[in-house]
Every structure is written in C-alpha cells, then in structure tokens.
N, C-alpha and C positions, 0 to 999 in steps of 0.2 A: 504494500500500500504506500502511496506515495504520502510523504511528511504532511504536504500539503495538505491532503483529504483529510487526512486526520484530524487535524487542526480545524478544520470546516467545522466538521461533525463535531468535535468538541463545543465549539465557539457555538452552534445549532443548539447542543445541550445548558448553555448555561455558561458553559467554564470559562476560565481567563487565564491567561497567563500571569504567573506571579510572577519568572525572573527567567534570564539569561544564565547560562553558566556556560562552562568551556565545551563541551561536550554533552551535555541536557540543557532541557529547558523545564521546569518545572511549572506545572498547571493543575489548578482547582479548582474543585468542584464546592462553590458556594453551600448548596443545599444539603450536602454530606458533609465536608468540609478536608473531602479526601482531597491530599495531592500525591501527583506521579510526574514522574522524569521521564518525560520524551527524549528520546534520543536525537541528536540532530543532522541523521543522514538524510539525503533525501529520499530514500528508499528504506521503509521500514517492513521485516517481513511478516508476513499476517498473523502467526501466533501472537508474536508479540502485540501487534497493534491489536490485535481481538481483544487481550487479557488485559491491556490497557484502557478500552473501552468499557469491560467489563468489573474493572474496579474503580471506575469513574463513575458507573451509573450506568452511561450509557445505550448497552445495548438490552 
C-alpha cells in the first residue's frame, strides 16, 4: 500500500499526525487516543498497513 493511501484513510478516520521523526511518523487517533508509527517508505506492505489500521480503529 502506498504511504500515501494510508495516510488518506487515516486522515478519513479522524486521525492526525502528531510529529515527524527520522524514520516514523507518529499519528493519532483522537477518539481512542491510540498512537502508531508509520513508517516513512513510500511503499508500505499490506500486513503491516492492515495491522496498523486495525489498531487505529480503522478498519
């Protein structure tokens, strides 16, 4: 999945990015008040992006 999409679909749910880092980006989910580290390739592979959608709320 591309970084991008991700990011969509997050930003769709609610979430926002909290910060930049060297290598993640971490974002959260206001309503739960989870955060997770995106990684910042532009290609993320779909375990990963599911399991990250899936402890953000998401899916």
């Amino acid at each position: 999945m591309k970084r991008r999409d991700l990011e969509t679909r997050l930003r769709r749910a609610g979430c926002y990015m909290k910060r930049e880092g060297g290598s993640h980006s971490l974002w959260v989910n206001p309503l739960t008040g989870v955060v997770e580290a995106i990684p910042r390739h532009s290609e993320i592979k779909e375990p990963l992006a599911r399991k990250i959608l899936r402890s953000m709320g998401v899916e």
